[in-house]
C-alpha positions as CSV (number, residue, x, y, z in Angstrom):
1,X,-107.3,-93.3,-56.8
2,X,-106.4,-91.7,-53.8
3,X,-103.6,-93.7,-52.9
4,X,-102.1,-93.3,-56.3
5,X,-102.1,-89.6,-55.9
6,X,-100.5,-89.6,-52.6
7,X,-98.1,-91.4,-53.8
8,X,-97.4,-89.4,-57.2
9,X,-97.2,-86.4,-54.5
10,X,-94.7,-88.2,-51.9
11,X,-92.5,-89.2,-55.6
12,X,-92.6,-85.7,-56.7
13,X,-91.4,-84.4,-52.9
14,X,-88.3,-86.8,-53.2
15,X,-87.7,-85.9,-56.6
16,X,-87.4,-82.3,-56.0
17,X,-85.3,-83.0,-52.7
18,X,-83.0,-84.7,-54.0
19,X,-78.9,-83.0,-53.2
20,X,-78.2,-83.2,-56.6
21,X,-81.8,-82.3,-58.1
22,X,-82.6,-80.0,-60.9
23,X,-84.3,-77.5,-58.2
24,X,-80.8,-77.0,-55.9
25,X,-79.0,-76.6,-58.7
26,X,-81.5,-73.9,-60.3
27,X,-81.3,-72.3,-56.7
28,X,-77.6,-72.4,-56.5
29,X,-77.2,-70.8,-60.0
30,X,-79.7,-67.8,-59.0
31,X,-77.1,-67.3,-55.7
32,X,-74.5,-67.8,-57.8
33,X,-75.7,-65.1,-60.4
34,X,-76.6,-62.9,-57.4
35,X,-72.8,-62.4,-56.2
36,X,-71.2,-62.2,-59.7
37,X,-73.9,-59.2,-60.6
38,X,-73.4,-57.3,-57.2
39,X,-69.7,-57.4,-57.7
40,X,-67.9,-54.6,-58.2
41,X,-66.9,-54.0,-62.2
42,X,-63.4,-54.7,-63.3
43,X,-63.3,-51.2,-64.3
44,X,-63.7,-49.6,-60.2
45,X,-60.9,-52.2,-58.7
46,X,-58.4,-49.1,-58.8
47,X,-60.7,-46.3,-59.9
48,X,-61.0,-42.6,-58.3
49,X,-64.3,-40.4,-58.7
50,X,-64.5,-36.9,-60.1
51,X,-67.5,-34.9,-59.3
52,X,-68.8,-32.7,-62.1
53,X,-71.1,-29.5,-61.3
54,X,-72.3,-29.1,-64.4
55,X,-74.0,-25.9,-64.1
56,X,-71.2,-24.4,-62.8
57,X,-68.3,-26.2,-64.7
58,X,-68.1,-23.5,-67.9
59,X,-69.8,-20.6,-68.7
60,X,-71.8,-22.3,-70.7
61,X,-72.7,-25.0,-68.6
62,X,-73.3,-27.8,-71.3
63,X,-73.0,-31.3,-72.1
64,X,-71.2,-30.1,-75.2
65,X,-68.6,-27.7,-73.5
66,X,-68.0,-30.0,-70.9
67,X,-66.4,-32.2,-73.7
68,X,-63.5,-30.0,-74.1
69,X,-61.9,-30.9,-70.1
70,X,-61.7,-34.9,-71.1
71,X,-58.5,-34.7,-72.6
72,X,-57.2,-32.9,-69.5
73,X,-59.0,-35.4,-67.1
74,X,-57.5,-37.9,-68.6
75,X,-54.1,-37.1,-68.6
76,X,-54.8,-36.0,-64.6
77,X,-55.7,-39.7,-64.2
78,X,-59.8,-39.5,-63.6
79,X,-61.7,-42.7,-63.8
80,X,-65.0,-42.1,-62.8
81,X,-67.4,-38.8,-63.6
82,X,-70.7,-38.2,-61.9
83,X,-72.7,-36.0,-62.6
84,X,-74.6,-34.4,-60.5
85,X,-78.3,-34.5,-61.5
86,X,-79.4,-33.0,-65.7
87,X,-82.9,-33.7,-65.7
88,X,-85.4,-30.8,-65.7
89,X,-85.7,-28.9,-62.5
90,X,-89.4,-28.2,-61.3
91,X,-89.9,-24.2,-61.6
92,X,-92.7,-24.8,-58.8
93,X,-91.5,-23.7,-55.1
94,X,-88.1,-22.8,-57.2
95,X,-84.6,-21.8,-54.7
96,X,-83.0,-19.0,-56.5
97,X,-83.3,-18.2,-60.6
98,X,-82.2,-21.8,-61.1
99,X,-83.5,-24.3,-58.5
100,X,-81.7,-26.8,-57.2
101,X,-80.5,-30.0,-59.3
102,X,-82.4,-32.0,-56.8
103,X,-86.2,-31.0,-57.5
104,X,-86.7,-33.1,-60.6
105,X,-89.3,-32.3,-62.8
106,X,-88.6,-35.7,-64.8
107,X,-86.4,-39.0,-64.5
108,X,-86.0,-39.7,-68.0
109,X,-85.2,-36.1,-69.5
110,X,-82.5,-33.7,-69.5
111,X,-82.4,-30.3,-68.6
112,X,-82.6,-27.9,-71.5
113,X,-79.9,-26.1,-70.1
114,X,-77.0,-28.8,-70.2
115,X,-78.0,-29.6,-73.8
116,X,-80.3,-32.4,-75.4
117,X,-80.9,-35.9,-74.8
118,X,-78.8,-36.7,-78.0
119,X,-75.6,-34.2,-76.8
120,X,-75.7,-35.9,-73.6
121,X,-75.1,-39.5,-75.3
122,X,-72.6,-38.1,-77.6
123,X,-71.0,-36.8,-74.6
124,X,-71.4,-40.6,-73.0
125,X,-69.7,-41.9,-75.6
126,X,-67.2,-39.1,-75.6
127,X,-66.1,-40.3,-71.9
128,X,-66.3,-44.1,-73.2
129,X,-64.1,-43.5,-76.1
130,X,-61.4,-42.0,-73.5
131,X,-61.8,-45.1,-71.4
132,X,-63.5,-43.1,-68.4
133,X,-67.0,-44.0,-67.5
134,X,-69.7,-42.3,-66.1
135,X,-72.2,-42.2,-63.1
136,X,-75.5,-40.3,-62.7
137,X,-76.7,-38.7,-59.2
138,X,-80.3,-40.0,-59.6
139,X,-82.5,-38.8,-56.6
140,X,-84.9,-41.6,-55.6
141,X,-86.3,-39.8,-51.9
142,X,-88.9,-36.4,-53.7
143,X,-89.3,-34.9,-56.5
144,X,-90.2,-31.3,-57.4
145,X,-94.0,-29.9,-56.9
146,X,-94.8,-29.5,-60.8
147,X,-93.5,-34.0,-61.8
148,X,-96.2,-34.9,-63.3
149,X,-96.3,-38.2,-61.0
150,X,-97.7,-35.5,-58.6
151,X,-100.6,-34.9,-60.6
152,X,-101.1,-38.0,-61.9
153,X,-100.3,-40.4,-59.1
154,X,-100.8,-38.3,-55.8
155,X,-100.8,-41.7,-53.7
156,X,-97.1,-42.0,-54.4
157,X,-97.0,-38.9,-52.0
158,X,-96.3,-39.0,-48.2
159,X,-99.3,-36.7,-47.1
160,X,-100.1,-35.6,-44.1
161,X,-103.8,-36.0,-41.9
162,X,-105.4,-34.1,-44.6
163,X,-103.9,-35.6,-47.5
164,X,-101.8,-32.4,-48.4
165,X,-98.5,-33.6,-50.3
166,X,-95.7,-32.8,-48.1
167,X,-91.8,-32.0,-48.3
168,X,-89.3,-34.5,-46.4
169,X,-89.3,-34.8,-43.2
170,X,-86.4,-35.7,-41.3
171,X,-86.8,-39.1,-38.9
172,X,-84.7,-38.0,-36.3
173,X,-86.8,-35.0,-35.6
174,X,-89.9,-35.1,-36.7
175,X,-89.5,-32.0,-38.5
176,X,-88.8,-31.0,-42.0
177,X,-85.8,-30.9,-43.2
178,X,-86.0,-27.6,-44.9
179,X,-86.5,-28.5,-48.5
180,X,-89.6,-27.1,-49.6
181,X,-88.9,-27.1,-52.9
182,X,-89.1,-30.8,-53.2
183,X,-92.1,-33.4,-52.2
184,X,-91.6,-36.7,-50.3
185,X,-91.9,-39.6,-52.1
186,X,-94.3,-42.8,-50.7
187,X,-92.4,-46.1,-50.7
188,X,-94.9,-48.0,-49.4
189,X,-96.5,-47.7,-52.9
190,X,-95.2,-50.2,-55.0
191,X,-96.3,-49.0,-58.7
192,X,-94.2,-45.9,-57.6
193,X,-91.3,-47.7,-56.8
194,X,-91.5,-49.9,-60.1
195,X,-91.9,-46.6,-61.6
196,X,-88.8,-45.2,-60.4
197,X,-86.5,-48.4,-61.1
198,X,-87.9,-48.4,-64.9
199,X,-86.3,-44.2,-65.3
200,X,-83.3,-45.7,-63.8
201,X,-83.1,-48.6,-65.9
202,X,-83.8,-45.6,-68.9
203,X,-79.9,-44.3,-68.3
204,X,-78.6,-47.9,-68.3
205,X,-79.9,-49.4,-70.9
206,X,-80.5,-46.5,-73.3
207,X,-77.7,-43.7,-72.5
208,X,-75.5,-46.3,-71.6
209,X,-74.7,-44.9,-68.5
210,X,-72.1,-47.0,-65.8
211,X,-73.7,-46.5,-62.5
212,X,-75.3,-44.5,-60.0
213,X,-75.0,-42.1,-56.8
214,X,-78.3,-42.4,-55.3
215,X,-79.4,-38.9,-53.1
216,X,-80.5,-39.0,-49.8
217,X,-79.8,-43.1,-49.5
218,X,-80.0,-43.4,-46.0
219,X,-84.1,-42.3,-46.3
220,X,-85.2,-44.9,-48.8
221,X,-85.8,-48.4,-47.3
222,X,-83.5,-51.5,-47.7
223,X,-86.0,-53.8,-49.5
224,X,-86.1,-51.3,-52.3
225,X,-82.6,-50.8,-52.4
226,X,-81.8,-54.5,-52.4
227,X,-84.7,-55.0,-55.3
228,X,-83.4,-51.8,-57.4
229,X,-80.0,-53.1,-57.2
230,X,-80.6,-56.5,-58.6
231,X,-82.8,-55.4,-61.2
232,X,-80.0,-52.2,-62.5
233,X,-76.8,-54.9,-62.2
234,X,-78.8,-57.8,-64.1
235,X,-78.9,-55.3,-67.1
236,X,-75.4,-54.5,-66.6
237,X,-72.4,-54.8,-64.2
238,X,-72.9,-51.2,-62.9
239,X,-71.4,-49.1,-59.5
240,X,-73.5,-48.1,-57.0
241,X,-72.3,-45.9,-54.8
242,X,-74.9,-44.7,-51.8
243,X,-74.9,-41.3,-49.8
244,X,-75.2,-42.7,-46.3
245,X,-73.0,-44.5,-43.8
246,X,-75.6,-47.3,-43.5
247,X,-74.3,-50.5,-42.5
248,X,-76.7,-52.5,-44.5
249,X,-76.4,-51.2,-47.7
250,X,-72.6,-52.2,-48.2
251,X,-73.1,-55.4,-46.2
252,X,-76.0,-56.3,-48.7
253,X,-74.3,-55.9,-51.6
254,X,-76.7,-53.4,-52.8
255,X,-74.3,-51.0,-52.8
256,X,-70.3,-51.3,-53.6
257,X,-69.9,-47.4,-51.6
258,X,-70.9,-45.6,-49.4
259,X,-70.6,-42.0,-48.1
260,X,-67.2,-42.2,-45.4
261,X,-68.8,-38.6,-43.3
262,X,-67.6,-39.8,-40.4
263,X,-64.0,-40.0,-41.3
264,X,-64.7,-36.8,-43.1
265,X,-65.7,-35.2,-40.0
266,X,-62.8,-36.3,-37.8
267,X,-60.5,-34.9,-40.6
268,X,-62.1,-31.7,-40.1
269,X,-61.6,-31.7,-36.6
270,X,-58.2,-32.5,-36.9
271,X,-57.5,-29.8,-39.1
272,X,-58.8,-27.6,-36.1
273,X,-56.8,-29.0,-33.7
274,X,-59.8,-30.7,-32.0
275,X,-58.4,-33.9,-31.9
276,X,-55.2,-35.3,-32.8
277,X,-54.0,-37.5,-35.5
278,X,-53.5,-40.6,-34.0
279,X,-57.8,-40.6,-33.3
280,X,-57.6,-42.0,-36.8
281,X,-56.2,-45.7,-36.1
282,X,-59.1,-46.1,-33.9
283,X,-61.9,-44.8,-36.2
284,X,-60.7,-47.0,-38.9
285,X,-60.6,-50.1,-36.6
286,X,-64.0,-49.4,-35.1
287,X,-65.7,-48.8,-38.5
288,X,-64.0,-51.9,-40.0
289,X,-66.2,-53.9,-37.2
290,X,-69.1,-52.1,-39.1
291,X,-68.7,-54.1,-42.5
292,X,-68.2,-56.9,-43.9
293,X,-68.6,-55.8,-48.7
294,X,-67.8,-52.7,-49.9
295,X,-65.6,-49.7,-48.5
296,X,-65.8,-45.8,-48.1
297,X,-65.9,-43.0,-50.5
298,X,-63.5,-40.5,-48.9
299,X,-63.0,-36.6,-49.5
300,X,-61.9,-33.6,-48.5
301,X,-65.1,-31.7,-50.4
302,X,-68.3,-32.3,-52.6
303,X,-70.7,-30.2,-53.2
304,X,-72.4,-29.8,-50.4
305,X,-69.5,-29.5,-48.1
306,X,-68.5,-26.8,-50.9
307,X,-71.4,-24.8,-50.4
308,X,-72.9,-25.3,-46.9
309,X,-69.5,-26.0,-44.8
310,X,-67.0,-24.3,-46.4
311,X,-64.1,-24.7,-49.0
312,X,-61.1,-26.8,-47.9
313,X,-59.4,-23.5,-47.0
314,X,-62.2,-22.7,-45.1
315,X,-62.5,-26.1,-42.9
316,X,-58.8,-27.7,-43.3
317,X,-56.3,-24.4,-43.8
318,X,-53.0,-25.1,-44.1
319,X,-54.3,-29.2,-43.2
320,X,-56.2,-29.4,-46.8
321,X,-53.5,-30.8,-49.1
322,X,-52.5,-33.1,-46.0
323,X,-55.8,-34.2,-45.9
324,X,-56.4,-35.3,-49.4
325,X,-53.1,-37.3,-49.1
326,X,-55.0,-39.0,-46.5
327,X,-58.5,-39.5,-48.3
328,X,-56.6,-40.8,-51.3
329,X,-53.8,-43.4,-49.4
330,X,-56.3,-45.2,-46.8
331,X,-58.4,-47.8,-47.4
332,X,-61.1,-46.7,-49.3
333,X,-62.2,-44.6,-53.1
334,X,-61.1,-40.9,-53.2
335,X,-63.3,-37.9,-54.5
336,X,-62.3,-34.9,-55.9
337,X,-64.5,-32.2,-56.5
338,X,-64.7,-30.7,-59.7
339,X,-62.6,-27.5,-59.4
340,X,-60.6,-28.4,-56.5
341,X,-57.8,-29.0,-58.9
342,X,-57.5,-25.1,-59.6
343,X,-57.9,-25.1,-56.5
344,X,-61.4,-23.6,-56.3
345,X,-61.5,-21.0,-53.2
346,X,-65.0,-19.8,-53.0
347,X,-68.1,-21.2,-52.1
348,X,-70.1,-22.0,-54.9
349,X,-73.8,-20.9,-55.1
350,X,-75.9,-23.6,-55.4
351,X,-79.0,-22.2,-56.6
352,X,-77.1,-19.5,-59.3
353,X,-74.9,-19.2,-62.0
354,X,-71.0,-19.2,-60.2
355,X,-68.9,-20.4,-63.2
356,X,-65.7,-22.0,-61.5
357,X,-63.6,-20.0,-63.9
358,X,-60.9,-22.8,-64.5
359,X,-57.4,-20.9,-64.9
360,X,-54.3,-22.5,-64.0
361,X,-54.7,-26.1,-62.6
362,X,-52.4,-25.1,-60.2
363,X,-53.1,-28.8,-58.1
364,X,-53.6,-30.7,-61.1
365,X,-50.2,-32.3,-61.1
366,X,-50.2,-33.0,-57.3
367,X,-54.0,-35.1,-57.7
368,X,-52.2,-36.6,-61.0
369,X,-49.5,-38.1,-58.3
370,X,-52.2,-39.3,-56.0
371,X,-54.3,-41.4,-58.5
372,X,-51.2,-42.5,-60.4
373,X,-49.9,-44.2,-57.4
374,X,-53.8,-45.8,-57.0
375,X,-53.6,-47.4,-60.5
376,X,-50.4,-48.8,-60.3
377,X,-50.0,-49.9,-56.5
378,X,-52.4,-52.8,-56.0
379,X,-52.0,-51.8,-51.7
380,X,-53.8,-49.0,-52.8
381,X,-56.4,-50.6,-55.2
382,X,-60.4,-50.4,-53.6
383,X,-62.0,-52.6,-51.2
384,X,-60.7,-56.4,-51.1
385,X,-58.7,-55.5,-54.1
386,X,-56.6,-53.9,-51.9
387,X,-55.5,-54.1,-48.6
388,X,-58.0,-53.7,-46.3
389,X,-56.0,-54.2,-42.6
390,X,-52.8,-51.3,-43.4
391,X,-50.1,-51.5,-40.5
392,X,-50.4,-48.2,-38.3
393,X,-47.2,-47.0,-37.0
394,X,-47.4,-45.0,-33.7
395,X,-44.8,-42.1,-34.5
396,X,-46.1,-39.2,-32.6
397,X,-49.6,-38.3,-31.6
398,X,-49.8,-35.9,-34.8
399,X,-48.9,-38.1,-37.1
400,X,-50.5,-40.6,-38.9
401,X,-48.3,-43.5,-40.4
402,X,-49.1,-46.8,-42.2
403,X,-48.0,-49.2,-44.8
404,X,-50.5,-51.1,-46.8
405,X,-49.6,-54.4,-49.0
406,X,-51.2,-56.5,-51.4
407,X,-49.5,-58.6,-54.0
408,X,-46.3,-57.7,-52.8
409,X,-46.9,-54.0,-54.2
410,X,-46.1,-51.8,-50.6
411,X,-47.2,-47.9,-50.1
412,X,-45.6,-46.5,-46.8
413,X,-47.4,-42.9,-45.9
414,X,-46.5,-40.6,-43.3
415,X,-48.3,-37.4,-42.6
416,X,-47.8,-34.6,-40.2
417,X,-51.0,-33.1,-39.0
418,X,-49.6,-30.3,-37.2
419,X,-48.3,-27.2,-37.1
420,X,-44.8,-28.3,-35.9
421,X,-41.6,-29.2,-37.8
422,X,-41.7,-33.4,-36.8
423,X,-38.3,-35.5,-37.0
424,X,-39.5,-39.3,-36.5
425,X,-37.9,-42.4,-36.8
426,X,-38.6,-44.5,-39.6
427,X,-40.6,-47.6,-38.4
428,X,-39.8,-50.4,-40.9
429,X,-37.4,-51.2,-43.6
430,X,-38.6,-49.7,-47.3
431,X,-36.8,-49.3,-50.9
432,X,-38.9,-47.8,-53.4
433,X,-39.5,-44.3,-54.7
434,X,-41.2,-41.4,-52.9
435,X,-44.2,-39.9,-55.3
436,X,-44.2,-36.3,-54.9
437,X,-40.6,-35.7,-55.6
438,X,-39.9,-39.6,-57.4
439,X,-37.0,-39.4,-55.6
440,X,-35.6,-43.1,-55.0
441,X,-35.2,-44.4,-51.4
442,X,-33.5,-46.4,-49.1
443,X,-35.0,-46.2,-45.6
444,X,-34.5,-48.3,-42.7
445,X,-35.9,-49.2,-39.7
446,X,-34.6,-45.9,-37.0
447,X,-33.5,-44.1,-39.7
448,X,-34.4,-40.1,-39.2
449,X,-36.6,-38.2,-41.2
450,X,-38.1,-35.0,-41.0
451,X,-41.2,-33.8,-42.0
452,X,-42.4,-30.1,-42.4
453,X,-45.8,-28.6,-40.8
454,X,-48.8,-30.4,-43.0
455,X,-46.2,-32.4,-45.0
456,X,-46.0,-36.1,-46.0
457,X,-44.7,-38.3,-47.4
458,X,-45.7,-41.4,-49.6
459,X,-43.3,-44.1,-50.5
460,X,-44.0,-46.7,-53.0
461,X,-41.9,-49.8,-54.5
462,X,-44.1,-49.5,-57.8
463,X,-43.1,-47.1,-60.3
């Protein structure tokens, strides 16, 4: 008896080992499904994103009214809303009248003040029927001091020596980072974190919602990211897009973006005249060492940079349309800020009412240019859709200059980061049409151009 069940064992073994067994091909499916769900959707190969401040959008601030600006978005070329956080905000430890939109009270409800849970669908589907899609800030690292996972679940706290709930600390210090009027979540309970991807499952599979920009990424562990990830994108192929430059979560495919803060800080910099343009080249080679999936979200302001650092006019002067050129042309998914299209020029309270008062437009037609040019030039298209090595062209060491190609579709941008009036020589041969001014084009290799303070110029030879 014995011997017969060694050998059923030792048959069983051989079976399963087999190269072209039932098991490898089970486990080479499950791979197989892994990449095609982690892959970024169809709809984000040549996609921008437009950040909506709710609050702060109309006067009234709601799902409903923010319906009205689709029509314009549209025609301005927007792909991709997100919206900063609409569920409740804790009244517990409260900044300001209103709190911040980042003490959440509960994952799976909307603030009263945007509207209801059925405006904010219609509005969904509002977005949907304009072929736009839209992407929730969810905010995975605390919640606010009255959730109800505080009272009910205090172990899914971090707490300090005598068990006291505390806010986040940051890891670099030791030392808080100054939000008191959130608590630090425990992810090293795990009903808590099954808890948490179930709410974000919620917006997928019930509002329908197209993705994610998950707060505070870069203090939430890998393993939950790379679990949350494969759980959201096996409901549906959504876009994840992480605030943090953390190698690992582009690199694991647990995120298609991530935050490019570096590059926004040089820009900044450059705009001061603390560095010069041609510092650019080497960050971009340097980061591309970095990763190996994914690519950057670049911007000349969100909302925090809005608030805390300063408006463009404030951090860039005269550099801040320059700069946006440059966020939008190099490798990589522009941002716009809701309201930078007016342009916006004050510093919008975060924890108030500070309606953005929408006017004129008056940069509408120039971000319209920008994300044209990204939905019909596949050089400029996101990630490995695109071209991901451009040329750089050494003109002067205040100007930036490359060509990117894919497809045979070629951009060719030149941008003068200084103060000076700059007559270069053209540094390869291009025909196409210039996207500013569509004027048509001719240029060859030494031929001279010149190119105001802050100017640029962007050539393609799509129309």
């Amino acid at each position: 008896m014995k011997h017969i069940l060694i050998l059923t064992l030792l048959t069983l073994l051989a079976l399963g080992c087999k190269p072209n067994g039932k098991e490898n091909k089970t486990t080479d499916s499950v791979s197989q499904k892994e990449r095609d769900i982690k892959s970024l959707p169809d709809w984000a190969k040549s996609a921008n994103i437009y950040e909506v401040n709710l609050r702060q959008y109309t006067e009234e601030g709601t799902f409903t009214s923010f319906v009205s600006h689709l029509p314009r978005l549209k025609r301005m070329g927007v792909d991709i809303l997100w919206f900063m956080p609409i569920y409740p905000i804790s009244e517990k430890n409260r900044k300001g009248s209103l709190g911040s939109y980042y003490a959440v009270k509960d994952y799976a409800k909307v603030n009263p003040e945007h509207g209801t849970i059925k405006e904010f669908k219609w509005m969904v589907d509002k977005i949907h029927a304009m072929d736009m899609y839209i992407i929730l800030d969810f905010v995975p690292n605390h919640t606010g001091w009255d959730s109800d996972w505080i009272t009910n679940h205090p172990e899914w706290y971090t707490q300090d020596s005598d068990g006291n709930v505390i806010d986040p600390i940051d890891p670099n210090t030791g030392e808080s980072w100054g939000w008191t009027d959130v608590a630090d979540l425990n992810y090293d309970n795990q009903e808590m974190r099954a808890e948490m991807i179930k709410d974000m499952n919620f917006w997928v599979k019930e509002m329908h919602v197209d993705g994610f920009r998950m707060d505070v990424a870069h203090n939430v562990p890998q393993d939950f990211w790379d679990t949350a990830s494969s759980e959201l994108q096996s409901t549906k192929n959504i876009f994840m897009l992480a605030e943090s430059e953390v190698e690992s979560h582009r690199n694991s495919k647990a995120f298609h973006t991530d935050y490019g803060w570096n590059f926004h800080h040089l820009m900044n910099e450059i705009a001061k005249g603390e560095k010069k343009a041609e510092e650019i080249e080497n960050w971009f080679k340097e980061d591309a060492k970095k990763y190996n999936k994914g690519f950057h979200l670049h911007f000349t302001s969100n909302h925090d940079e809005n608030t805390w650092s300063g408006t463009v006019f404030e951090r860039m002067g005269d550099a801040h349309k320059a700069m946006a050129v440059l966020s939008a042309t190099l490798q990589g998914m522009p941002l716009l800020y809701g309201g930078q299209e007016e342009p916006i020029k004050h510093r919008l309270k975060f924890f108030e009412k500070d309606n953005i008062g929408f006017k004129n437009y008056a940069y509408g037609k120039f971000y319209k240019s920008l994300f044209e040019l990204k939905h019909k030039n596949k050089s400029m298209w996101n990630g490995e859709h695109g071209d991901v090595d451009p040329q750089f062209f050494r003109l002067d060491p205040d100007v930036i200059a490359y060509e990117r190609e894919k497809e045979g579709d070629k951009t060719m941008t030149i941008i003068n980061l200084s103060k000076e009036n700059k007559e270069l020589a053209f540094p390869t041969h291009f025909t196409g049409t210039e996207i500013f001014d569509a004027n048509e084009v001719h240029l060859h290799e030494g031929d001279m151009i010149s190119i105001p303070p802050y100017g640029y110029k962007v050539y393609s030879n799509v129309k």
